[in-house]
C-alpha positions as CSV (number, residue, x, y, z in Angstrom):
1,X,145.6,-21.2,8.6
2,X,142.5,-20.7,10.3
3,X,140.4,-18.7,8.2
4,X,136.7,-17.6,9.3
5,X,134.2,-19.7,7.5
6,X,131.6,-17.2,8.2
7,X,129.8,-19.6,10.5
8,X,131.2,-21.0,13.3
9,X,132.1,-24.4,14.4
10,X,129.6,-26.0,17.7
11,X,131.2,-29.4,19.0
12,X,128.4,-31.9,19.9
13,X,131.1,-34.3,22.0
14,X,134.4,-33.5,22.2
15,X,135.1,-36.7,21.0
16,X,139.3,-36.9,20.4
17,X,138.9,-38.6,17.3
18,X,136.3,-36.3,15.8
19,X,137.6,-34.8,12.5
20,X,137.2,-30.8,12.9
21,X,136.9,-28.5,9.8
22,X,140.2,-26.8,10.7
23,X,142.2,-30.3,10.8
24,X,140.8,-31.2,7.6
25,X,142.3,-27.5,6.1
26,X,145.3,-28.0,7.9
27,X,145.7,-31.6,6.4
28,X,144.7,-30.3,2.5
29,X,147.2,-27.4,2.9
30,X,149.8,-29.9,4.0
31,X,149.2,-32.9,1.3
32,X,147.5,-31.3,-2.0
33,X,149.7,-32.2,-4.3
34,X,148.9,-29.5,-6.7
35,X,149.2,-26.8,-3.8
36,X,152.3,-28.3,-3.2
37,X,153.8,-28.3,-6.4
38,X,152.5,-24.2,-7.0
39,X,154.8,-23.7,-3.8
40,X,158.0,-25.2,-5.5
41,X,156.9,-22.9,-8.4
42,X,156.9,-20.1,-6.2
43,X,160.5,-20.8,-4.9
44,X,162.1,-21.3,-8.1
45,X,160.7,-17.9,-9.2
46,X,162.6,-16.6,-6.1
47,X,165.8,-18.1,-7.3
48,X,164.8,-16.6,-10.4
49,X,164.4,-13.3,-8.9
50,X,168.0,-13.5,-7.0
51,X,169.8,-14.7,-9.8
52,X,169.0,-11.0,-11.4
53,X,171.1,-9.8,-8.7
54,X,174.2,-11.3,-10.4
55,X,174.6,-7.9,-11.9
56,X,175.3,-5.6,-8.8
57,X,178.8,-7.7,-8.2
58,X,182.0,-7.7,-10.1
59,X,182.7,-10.8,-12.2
60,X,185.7,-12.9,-11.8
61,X,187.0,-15.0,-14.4
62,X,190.0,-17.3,-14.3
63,X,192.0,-18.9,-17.5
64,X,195.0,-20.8,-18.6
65,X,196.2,-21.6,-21.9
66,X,199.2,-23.4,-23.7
67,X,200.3,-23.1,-27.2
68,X,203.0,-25.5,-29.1
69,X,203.5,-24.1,-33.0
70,X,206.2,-25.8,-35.4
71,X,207.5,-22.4,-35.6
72,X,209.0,-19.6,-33.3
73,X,206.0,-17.8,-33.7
74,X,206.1,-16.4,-29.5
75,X,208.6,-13.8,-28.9
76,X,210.6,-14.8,-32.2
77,X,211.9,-17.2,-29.9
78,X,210.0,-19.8,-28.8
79,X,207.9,-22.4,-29.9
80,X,205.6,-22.6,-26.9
81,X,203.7,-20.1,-24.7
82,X,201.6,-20.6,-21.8
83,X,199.7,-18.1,-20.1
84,X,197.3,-17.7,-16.6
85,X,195.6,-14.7,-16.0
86,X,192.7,-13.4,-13.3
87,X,190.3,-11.1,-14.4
88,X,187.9,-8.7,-12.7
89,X,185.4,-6.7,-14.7
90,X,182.5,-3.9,-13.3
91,X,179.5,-2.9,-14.8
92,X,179.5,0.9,-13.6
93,X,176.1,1.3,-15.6
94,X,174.2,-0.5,-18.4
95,X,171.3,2.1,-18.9
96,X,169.8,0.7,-15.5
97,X,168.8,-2.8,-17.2
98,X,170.0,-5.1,-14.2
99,X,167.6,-2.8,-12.1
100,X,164.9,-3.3,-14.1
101,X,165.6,-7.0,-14.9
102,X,165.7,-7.4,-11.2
103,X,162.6,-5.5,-10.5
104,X,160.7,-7.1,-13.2
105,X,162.0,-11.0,-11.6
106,X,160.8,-9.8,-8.5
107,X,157.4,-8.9,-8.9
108,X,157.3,-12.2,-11.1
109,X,158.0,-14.0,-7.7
110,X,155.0,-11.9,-6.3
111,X,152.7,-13.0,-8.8
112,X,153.8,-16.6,-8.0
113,X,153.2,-15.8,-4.5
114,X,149.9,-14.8,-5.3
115,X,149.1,-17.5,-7.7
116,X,149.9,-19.4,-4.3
117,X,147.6,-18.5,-2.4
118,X,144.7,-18.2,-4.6
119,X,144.8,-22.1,-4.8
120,X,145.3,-22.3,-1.4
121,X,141.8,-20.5,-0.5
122,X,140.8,-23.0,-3.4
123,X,141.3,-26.0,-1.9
124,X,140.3,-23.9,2.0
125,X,137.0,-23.9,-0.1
126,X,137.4,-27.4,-1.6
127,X,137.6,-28.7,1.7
128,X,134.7,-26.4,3.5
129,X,132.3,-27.7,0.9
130,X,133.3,-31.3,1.1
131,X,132.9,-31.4,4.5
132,X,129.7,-29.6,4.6
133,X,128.5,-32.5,1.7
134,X,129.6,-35.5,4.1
135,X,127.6,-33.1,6.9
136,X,124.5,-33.1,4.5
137,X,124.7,-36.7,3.4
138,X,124.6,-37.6,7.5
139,X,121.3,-36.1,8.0
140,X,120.4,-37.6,4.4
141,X,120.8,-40.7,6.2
142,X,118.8,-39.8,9.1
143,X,115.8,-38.7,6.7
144,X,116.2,-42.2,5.1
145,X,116.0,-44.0,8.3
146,X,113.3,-42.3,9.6
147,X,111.2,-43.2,6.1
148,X,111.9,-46.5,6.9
149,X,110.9,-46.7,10.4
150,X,107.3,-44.9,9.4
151,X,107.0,-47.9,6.4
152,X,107.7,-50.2,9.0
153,X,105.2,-49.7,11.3
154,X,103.1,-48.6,8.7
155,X,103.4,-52.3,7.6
156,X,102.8,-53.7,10.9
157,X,99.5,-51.5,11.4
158,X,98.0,-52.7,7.6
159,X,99.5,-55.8,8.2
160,X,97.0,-56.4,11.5
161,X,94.1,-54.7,9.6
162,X,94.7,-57.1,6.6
163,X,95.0,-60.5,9.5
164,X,91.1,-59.2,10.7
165,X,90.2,-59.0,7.0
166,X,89.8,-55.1,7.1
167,X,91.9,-54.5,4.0
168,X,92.4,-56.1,1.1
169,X,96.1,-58.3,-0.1
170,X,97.5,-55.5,-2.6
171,X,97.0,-52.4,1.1
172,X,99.9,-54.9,2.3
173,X,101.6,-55.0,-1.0
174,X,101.2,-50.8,-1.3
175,X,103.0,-50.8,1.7
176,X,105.9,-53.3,1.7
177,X,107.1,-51.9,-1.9
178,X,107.1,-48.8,-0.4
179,X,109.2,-49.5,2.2
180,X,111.7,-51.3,-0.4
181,X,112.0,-48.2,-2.3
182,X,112.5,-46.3,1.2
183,X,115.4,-49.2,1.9
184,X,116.6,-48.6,-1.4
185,X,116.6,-45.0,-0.4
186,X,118.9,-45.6,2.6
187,X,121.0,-47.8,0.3
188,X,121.6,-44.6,-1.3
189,X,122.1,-42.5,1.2
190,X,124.5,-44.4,2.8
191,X,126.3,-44.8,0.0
192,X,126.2,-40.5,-0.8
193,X,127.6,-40.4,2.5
194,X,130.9,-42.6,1.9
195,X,131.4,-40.6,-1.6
196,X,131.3,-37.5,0.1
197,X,134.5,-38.9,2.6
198,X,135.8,-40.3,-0.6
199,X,136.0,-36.9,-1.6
200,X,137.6,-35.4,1.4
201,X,139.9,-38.0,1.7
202,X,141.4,-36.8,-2.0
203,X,141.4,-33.0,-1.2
204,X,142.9,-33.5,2.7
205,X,145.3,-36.8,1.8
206,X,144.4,-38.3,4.8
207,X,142.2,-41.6,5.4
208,X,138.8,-41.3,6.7
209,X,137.3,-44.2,9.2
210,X,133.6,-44.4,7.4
211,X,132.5,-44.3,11.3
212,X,134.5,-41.1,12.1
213,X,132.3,-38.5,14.2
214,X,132.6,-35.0,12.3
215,X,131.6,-32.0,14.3
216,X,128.2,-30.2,13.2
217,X,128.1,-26.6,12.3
218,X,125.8,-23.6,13.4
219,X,124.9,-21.5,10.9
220,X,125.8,-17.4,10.6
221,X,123.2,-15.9,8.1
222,X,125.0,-12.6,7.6
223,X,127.5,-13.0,5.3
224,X,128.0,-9.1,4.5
225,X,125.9,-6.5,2.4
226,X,127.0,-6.4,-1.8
227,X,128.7,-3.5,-1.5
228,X,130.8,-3.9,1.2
229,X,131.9,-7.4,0.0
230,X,132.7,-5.8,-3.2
231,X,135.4,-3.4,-1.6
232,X,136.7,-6.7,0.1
233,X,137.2,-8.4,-2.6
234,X,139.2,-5.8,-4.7
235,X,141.0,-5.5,-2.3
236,X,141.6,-8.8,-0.6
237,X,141.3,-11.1,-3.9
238,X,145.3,-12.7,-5.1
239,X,143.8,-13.2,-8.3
240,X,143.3,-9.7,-8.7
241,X,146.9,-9.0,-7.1
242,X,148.3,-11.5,-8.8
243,X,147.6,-9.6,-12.4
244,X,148.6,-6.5,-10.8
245,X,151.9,-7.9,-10.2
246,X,152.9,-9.1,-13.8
247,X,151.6,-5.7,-15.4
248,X,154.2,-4.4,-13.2
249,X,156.5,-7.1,-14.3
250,X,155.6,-6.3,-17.4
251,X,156.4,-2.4,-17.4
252,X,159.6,-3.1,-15.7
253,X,160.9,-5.7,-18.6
254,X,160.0,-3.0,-21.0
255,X,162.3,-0.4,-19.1
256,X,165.3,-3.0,-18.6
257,X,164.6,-3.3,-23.2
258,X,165.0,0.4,-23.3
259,X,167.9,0.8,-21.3
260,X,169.2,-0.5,-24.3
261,X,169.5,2.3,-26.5
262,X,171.7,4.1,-23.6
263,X,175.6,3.3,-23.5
264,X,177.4,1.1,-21.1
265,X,180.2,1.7,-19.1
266,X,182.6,-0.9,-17.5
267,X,185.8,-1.1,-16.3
268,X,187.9,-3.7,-15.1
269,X,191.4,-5.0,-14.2
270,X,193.5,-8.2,-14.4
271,X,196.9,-9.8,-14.0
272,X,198.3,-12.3,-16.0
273,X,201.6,-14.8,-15.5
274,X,203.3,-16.4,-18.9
275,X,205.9,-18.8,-19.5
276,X,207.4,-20.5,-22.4
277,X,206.8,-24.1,-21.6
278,X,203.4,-26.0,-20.2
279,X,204.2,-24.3,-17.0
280,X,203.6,-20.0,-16.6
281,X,206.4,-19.8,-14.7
282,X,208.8,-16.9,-16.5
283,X,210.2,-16.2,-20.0
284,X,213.5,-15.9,-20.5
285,X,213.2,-13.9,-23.5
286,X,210.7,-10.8,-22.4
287,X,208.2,-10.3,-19.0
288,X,207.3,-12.6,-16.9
289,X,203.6,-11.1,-16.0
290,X,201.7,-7.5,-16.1
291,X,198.8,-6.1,-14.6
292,X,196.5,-4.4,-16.8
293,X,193.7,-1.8,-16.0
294,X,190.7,-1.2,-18.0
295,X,187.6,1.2,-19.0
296,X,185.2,1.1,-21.7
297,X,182.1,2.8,-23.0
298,X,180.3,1.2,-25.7
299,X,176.9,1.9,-27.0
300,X,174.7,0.3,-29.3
301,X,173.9,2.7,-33.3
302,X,171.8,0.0,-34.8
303,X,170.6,-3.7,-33.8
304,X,168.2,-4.0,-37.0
305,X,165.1,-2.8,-34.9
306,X,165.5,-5.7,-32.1
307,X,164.6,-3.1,-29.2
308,X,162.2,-1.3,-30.6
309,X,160.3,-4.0,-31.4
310,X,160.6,-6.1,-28.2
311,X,159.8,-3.0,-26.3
312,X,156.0,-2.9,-29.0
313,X,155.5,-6.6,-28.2
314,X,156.5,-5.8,-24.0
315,X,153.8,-2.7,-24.3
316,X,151.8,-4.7,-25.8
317,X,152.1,-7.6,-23.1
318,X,151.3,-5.0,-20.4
319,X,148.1,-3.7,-22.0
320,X,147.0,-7.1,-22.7
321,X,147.2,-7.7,-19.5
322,X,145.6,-5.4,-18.3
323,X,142.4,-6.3,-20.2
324,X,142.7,-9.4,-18.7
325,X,142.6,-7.8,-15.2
326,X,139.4,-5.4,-15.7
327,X,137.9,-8.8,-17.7
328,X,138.6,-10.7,-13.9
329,X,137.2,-8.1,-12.2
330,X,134.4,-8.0,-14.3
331,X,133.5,-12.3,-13.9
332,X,134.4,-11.8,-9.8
333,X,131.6,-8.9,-9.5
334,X,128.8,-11.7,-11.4
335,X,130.5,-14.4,-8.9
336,X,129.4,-12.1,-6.1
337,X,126.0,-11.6,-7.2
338,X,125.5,-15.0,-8.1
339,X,126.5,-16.3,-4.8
340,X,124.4,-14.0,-2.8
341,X,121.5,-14.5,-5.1
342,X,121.9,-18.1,-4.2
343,X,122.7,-17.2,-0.3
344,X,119.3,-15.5,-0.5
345,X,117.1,-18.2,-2.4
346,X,118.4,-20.6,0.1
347,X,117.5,-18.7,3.2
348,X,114.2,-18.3,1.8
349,X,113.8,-22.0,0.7
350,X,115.0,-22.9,4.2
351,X,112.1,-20.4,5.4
352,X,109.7,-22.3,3.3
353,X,111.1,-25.7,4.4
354,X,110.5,-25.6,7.8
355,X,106.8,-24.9,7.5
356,X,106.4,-27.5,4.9
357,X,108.0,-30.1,7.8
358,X,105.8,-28.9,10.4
359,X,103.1,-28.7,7.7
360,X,103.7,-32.2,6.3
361,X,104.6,-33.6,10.1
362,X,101.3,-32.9,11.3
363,X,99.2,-33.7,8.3
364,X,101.1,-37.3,8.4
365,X,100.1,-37.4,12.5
366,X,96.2,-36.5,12.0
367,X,96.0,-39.1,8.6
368,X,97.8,-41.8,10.6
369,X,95.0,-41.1,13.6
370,X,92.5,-41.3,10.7
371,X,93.9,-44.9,9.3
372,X,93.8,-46.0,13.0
373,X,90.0,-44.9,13.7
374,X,88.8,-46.6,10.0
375,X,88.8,-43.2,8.2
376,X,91.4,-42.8,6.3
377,X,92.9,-44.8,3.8
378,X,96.0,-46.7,3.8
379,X,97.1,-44.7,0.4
380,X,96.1,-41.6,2.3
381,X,98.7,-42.7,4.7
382,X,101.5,-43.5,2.0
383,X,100.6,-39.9,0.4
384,X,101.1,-38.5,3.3
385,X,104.5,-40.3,4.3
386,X,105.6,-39.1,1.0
387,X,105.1,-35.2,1.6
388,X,107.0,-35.6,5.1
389,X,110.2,-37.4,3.6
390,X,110.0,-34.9,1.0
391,X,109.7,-31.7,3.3
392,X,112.8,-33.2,5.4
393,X,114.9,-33.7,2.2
394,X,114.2,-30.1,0.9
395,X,115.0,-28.7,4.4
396,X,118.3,-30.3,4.8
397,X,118.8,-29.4,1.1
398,X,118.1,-25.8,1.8
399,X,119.8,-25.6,5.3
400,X,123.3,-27.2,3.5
401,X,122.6,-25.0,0.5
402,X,123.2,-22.2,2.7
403,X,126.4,-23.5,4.6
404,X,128.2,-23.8,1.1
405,X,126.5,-20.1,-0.2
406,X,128.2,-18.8,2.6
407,X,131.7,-20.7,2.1
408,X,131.5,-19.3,-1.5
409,X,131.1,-15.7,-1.1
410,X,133.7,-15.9,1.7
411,X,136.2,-17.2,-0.9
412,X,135.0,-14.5,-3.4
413,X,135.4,-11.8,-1.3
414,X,138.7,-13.7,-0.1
415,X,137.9,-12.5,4.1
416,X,140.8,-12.3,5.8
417,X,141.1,-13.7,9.5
């Protein structure tokens, strides 16, 4: 269950009712519905599989009947007949189709198994980038509420320089509908922040307190070299397993077609009690009951071409998919490249981030020393308020973006524990 997210997990305060990535995966695994019904598919492709077992054991069959004719039709001598029997038959071979048939369920149930846990590391990965989203929209909310605080005493500062007739009505007016939109801003952040839980609350099935703490991650930048990741996911990947599996299903259903064309052998035995009323109790004309003892060998001359063309269409099945395999492989290896490619363009934009903060941060301290001293302007100021919200919002972009590159290619290259 605990799967290495590639970056690991710092607690702040080990608060007990902080919500931790790892409950949140344990929680989805146990409550996706649609994981939960691909389980129940996987079991029922195991009783599947057993079921093809049916053909190791003997069979047993058990029958009564009863005849009344308007005739003496029975012996020459009576007009009814009754009869119960137990029967045992063998297969003692069949060509080897109950092997094949068996083989073929079972690696059907593999598949299934597979198909299983592919969605599972789908909704690991749901939940990874849902929680890194409510993780981004908190410090969304922090970037917000700093805006607002600058506006604010922004306002206060034009505000006093508009009382002693400094600046004109509209500096005051620049100012307080900048701060609006900066409200508005927070508005919106606040309101990106529940969506993300919204969203975490429909992968996990769990409810989410709007106030719960979550734990804040540290970042691990080395998510693996191309080539190496590659080889990982061929490897490791259940998609990729999962088509392995039904060509093999595939190849086994055509052997179980073409045991057809080789004869079958079975044998069998069974005794049988008559009588010559409703009850199989005696006759008083003949035998009461007999034990018989059987072997046959049968073979098939001519089914008007059924086998040899379900074994084309089988053939065919395998090799289609097997295109479909090397066609998987093919979109997984651009998956990979696109997610490094984006790994890489978000460390470098995280780079280029923090120097625009400490860029825009100290720009916005000397223009707010100029506005105080009478030099600079009170748009100068807003400009400059601007470019710092902006730097902080591409940095927590960038920093974020790099959390979910990571998630992703760990998924792709399906990392074990």
């Amino acid at each position: 269950m605990k799967k290495s997210f590639c970056f690991a997990l710092l607690l702040c305060s080990f608060s007990a009712n902080a919500l931790t990535l790892d409950a949140a995966i344990e929680a989805a695994v146990q409550n996706n519905a649609e994981l939960r019904a691909t389980q129940f598919t996987s079991v029922s492709a195991k009783h599947s599989a057993d079921a093809q077992k049916s053909g190791y054991y003997p069979r047993a069959d058990a029958g009564y009947a009863y005849k009344n004719s308007s005739e003496k039709a029975f012996g020459n001598v009576e007009e009814q007949f009754s009869q119960i029997g137990l029967e045992l038959t063998y297969n003692l071979f069949n060509g080897g189709a109950d092997k094949y048939s068996y083989l073929s369920a079972s690696k059907k149930y593999e598949a299934e198994q597979y198909a299983e846990s592919a969605l599972k590391n789908d909704t690991i990965l749901s939940v990874k980038k849902a929680y890194i989203e409510i993780l981004k929209a908190k410090e969304n909310i922090a970037v917000a509420e700093r805006a607002v605080a600058l506006l604010e005493n922004q306002l206060k500062d034009i505000n006093l320089s508009f009382s002693v007739g400094f600046v004109a009505r509209n500096e005051v007016l620049k100012v307080e509908s900048e701060l609006a939109s900066a409200r508005q801003g927070l508005l919106t952040a606040n309101s990106g922040y529940k969506t993300a839980i919204f969203s975490l609350e429909q992968i996990t099935g769990i409810n989410i307190p709007v106030n719960e703490p979550f734990e804040t991650t540290n970042l691990n930048k080395n998510a693996g070299d191309y080539s190496a990741l590659k080889d990982e996911m061929f490897n490791n990947r259940s998609e990729i397993k999962y088509m392995q599996s039904l060509v093999e299903a595939a190849d086994y259903s055509r052997k179980a077609v073409r045991a057809g064309y080789l004869p079958k052998v079975n044998v069998g035995a069974g005794f049988y009690s008559y009588g010559q009323n409703l009850s199989p109790e005696g006759r008083d004309y003949t035998y009461d009951n007999e034990t018989v003892v059987s072997a046959s060998v049968g073979i098939n001359l001519f089914d008007g071409f059924y086998k040899n063309r379900t074994l084309s269409a089988k053939q065919a099945e395998k090799t289609a998919i097997g295109w479909q395999l090397t066609d998987m492989k093919s979109k997984m290896d651009l998956q990979l490249k696109t997610a490094l490619e984006n790994l890489a363009l978000a460390k470098s934009s995280l780079e280029t981030a923090e120097k625009e903060v400490a860029s825009a941060a100290e720009n916005y301290r000397i223009t707010q020393n100029r506005f105080l001293q009478k030099v600079a302007t009170n748009t100068e100021v807003l400009d400059a308020r601007v470019m710092l919200t902006r730097a902080e919002s591409n940095r927590n972009t960038a920093k974020y973006n790099i959390y979910k590159a990571v998630a992703e290619i760990e998924r792709i290259a399906e990392k074990g524990d």
